[in-house]
C-alpha positions in Angstrom: 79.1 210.9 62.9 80.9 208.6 65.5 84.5 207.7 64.7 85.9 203.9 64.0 87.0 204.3 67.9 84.1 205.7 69.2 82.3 202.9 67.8 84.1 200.1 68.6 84.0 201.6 72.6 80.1 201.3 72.3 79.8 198.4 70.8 82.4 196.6 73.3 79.9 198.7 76.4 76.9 196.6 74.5 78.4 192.7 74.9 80.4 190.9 77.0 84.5 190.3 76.6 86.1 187.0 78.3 89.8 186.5 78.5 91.6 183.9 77.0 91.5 182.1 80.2 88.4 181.7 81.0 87.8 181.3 77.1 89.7 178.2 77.7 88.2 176.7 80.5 84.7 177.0 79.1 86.2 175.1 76.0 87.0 172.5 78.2 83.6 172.7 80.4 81.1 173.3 77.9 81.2 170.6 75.3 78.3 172.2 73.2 80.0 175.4 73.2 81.4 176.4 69.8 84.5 178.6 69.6 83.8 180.7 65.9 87.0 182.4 64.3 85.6 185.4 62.3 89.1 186.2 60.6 90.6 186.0 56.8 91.0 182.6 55.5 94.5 183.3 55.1 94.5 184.0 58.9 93.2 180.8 60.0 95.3 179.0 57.9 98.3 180.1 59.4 96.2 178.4 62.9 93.7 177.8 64.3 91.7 176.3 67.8 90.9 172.9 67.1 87.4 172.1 66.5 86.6 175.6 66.0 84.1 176.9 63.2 85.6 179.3 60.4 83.4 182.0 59.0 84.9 185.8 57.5 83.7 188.4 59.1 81.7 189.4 55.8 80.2 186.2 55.3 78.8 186.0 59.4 75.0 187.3 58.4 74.9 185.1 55.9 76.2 181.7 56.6 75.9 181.5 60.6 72.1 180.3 60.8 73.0 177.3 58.4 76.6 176.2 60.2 74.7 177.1 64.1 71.2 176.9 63.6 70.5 176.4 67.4 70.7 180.0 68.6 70.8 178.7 72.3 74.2 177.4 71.8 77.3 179.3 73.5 79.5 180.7 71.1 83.3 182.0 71.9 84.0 184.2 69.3 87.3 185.8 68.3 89.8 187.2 65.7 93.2 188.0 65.5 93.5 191.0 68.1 89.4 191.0 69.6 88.2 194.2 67.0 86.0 192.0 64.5 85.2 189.8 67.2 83.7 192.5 69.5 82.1 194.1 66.1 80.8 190.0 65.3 79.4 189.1 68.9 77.3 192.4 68.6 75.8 191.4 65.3 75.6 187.9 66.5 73.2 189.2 69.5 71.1 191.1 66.8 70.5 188.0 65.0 69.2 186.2 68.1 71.8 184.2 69.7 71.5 184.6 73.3 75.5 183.7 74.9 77.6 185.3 73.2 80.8 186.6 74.3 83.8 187.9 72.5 88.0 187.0 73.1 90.0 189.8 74.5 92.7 190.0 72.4 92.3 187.2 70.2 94.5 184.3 68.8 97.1 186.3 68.5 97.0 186.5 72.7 96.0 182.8 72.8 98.6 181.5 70.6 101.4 183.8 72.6 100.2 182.8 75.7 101.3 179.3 74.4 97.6 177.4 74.6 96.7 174.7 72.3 96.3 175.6 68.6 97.4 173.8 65.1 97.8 174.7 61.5 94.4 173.2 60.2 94.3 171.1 56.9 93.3 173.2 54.1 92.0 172.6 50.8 93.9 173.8 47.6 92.2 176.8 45.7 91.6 173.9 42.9 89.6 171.6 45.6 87.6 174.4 46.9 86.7 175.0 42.7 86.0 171.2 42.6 84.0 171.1 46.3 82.6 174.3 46.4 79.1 172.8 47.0 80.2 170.9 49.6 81.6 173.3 50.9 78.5 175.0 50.8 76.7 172.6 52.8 76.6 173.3 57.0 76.9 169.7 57.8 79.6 169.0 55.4 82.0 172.5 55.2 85.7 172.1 54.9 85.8 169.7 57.4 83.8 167.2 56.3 85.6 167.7 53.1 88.4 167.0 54.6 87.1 163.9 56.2 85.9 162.5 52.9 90.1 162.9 51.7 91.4 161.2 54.3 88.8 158.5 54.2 89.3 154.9 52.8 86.5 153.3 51.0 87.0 149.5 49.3 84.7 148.2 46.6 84.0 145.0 46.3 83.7 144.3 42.6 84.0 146.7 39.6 80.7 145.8 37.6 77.3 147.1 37.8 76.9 148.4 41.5 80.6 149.1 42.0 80.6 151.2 38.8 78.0 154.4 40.1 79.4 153.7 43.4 83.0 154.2 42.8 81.9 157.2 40.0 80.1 159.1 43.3 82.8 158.3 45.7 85.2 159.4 43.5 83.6 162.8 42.6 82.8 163.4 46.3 86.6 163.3 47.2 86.8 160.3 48.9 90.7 160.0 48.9 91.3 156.6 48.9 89.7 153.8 47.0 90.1 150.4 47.1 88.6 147.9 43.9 88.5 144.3 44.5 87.4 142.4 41.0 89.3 139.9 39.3 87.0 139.5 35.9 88.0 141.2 32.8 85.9 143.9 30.4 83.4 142.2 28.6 81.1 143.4 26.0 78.2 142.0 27.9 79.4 144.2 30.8 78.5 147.6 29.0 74.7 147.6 29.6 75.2 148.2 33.3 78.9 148.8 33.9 79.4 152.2 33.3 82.9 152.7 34.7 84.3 150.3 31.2 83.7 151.4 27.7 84.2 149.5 24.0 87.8 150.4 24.1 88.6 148.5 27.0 87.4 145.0 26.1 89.2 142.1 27.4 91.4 144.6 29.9 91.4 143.9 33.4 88.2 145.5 35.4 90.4 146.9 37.8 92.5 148.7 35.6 89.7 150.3 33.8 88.2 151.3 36.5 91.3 153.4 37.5 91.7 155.2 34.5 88.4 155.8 34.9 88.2 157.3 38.1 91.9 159.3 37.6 90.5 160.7 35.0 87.3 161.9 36.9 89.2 163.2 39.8 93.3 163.1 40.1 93.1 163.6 44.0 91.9 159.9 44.7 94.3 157.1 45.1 92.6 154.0 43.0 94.4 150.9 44.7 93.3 147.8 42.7 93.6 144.6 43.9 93.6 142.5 40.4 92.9 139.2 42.5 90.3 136.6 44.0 89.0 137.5 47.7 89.9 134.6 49.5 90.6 133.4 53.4 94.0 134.1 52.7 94.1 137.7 51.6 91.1 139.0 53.1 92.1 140.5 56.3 95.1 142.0 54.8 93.1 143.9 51.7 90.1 145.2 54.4 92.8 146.4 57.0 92.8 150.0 57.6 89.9 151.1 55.3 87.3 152.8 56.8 83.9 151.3 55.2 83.3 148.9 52.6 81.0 148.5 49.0 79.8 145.3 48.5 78.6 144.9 45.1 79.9 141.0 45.0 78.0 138.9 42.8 77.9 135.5 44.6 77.4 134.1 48.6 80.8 132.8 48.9 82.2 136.0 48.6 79.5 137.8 50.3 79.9 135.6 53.6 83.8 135.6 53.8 83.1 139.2 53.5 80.7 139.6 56.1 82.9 137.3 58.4 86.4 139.6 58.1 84.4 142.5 58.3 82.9 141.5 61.5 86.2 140.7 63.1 87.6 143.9 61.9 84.7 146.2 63.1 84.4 147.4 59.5 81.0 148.3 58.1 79.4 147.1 55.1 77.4 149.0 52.8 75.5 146.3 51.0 73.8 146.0 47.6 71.9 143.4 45.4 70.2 143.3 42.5 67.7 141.0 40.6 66.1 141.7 36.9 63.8 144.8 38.0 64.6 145.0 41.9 67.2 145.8 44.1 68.0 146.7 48.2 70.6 148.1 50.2 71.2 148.0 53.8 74.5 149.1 56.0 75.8 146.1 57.8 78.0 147.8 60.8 79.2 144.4 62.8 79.6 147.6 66.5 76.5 149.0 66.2 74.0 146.4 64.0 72.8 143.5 62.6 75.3 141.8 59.5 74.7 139.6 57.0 74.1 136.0 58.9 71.7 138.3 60.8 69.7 138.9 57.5 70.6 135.4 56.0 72.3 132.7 58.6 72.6 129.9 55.5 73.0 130.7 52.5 69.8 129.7 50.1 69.5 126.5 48.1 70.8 127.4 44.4 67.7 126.7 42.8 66.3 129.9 44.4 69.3 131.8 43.4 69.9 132.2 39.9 72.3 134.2 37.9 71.7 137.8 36.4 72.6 135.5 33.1 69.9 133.1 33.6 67.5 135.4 34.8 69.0 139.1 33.3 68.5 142.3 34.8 67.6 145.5 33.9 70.8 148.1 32.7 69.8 151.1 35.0 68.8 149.4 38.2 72.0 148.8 39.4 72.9 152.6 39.0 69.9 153.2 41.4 71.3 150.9 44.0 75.0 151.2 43.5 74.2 155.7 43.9 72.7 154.8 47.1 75.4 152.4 48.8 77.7 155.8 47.7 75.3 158.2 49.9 75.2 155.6 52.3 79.2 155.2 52.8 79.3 159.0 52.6 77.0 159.0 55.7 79.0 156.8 57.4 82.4 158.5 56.7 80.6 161.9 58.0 78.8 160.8 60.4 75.6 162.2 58.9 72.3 161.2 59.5 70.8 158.1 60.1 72.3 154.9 58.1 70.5 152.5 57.2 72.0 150.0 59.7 69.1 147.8 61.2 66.8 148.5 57.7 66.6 147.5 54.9 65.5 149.6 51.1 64.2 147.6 48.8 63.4 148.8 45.7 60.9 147.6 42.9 61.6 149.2 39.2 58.5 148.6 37.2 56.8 149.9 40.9 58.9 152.5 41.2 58.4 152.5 44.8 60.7 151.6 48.0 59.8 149.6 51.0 61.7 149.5 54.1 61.9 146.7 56.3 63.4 146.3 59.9 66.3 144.2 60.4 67.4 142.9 63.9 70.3 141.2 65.7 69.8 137.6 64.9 70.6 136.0 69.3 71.6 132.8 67.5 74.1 134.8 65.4 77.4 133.9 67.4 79.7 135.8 64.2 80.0 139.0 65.8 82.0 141.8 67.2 81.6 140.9 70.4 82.7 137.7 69.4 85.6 138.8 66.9 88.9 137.2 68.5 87.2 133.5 68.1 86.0 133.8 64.2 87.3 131.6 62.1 88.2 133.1 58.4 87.5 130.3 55.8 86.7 130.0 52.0 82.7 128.5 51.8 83.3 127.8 47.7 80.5 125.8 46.2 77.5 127.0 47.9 75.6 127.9 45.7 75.4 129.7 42.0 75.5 133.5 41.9 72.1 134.8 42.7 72.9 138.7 41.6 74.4 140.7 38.6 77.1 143.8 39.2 
């Protein structure tokens, strides 16, 4: 039987070995290749190459088809002194991937050799317990978790479609999150508005929501802005949040909206609903069409009535408001395609969703490009609210 040394010698005959060096400059030449650290977890949190993918040794078989399914892709691969890694690049080539090579003497030569490294952020044993299926997920991982803590998501409104979406948000991590909604608890509220209960009638929304929330998950911040969005306040509450809910309830609010968010560069995840149907669409004001786009005027009133004239339907806005959570969730990852440029409509009693194309309205002259001359003003008395939250 061949000894630990013996081995290792054969297995470093069998694959190729690169310096540190020239580990380095194909870092910097080859942006799809992918430098994969196969040491302890409490090795890489000590540091780590940035941008470079984590997986134990022991777990390599088994997670690296779902975090590098391509198998064409260049992989750097190395560990603290270049024994696992030479031991990893040879497994590597048995599974199929085609450049591989290995890191003479590991980080523990790159990091002396004084090239670029960092302590990486890492999750507490309680977060990976709370994420673990996250975590679990290839295009989400610890960095993505990460992603979603430092992230900054504001709700506009605390009723029927902010309610599942700050719930989701909120369980997902997302470590900041911002509720706009200056109504109080009202028993009318509790068919649909399932961040309130019966206990916290006549309470401010905003402060019900945040118990709420803490109590779901203590590593979000709830900021609450017990207040009216107005012209005055509305560039300094959206400023330096990352994405934004829109579950308002009437046009004025949903055009002011639209028109700081545009000169801020901030998307929009929007949401309406009306008695059995709802739609949601992502509003990004750098890469999209907005909300003049979709509707330049607002509609006459009569064609916009109330959800207390015409009612609607307690679990449809859970539908919706679930959704605009996946789709800000999207947008914080950078995951798949958004739904900027379409719109989901959804029918109830159908049960069936539509999607319709929505383009960049050349008439349009609120947008991005456009940002330094819009004009931030209050448009009260439009019109009636034409949705429910």
């Amino acid at each position: 039987m061949a000894t630990f040394r013996e081995l290792l010698t054969q297995t470093k005959a069998e694959i190729r070995e690169i310096t540190t060096a020239t580990a380095q400059q194909r870092v910097e030449a080859e942006p799809t290749a992918v430098v994969l650290d196969v040491r302890e977890p409490d090795e890489w949190e000590q540091g780590a190459i940035p941008g470079s993918i984590h997986i134990p040794r022991g777990h390599l078989e088994t997670q690296i088809e779902n975090r590098v399914p391509d198998k064409s892709t260049p992989l750097i691969v190395l560990c603290a002194g270049g024994v696992r890694s030479a031991f990893a690049t040879k497994t590597l080539g048995d599974l199929g991937y085609a450049d591989v090579v290995s890191v003479e003497g590991g980080f523990g030569r790159w990091k002396d050799e004084g090239r670029n490294w960092r302590v990486p952020s890492v999750l507490t044993p309680q977060q990976r317990n709370r994420y673990h299926r996250h975590l679990l997920l290839p295009e989400v991982g610890m960095d993505g978790q990460q992603k979603l803590l430092n992230a900054r998501v504001l709700l506009l409104g605390a009723g029927g479609l902010g309610s599942p979406a700050a719930l989701y948000l909120a369980a997902a991590g997302v470590g900041t999150i911002g509720i706009i909604d200056m109504d109080v608890v009202d028993e009318s509220n509790l068919q649909r508005q399932i961040l309130h209960n019966i206990d916290r009638v006549g309470e401010p929304k905003v402060d019900s929501a945040k118990k709420t929330l803490t109590l779901l998950n203590p590593d979000v911040n709830v900021v609450t802005y017990d207040t009216r969005l107005g012209a005055d306040n509305v560039l300094d509450i959206l400023g330096g949040y990352d994405v934004v809910v829109d579950g308002a309830d009437n046009f004025p609010s949903r055009y002011l909206l639209n028109d700081a968010s545009v000169k801020l560069g901030i998307p929009v995840v929007h949401g309406s609903i009306f008695r059995f149907e709802g739609q949601v669409t992502v509003f990004d004001p750098r890469n999209g069409p907005t909300y003049r786009d979709l509707l330049p005027q607002p509609p006459p009133a009569e064609f916009a009535p109330s959800c207390a004239e015409a009612g609607v339907l307690g679990v449809l806005p859970g539908i919706i408001g679930s959704i605009q959570a996946l789709e800000a969730i999207k947008l914080i990852l950078d995951l798949g395609d958004s739904l900027s440029g379409r719109i989901l409509a959804f029918d109830a009693l159908e049960l069936s969703f539509r999607e319709f194309k929505l383009r960049v309205d050349p008439d349009n002259e609120v947008t991005y490009a456009n940002r330094d001359r819009i004009g931030i003003a209050d448009l009260e008395g439009l019109c009636v609210p034409h949705v429910s939250r």
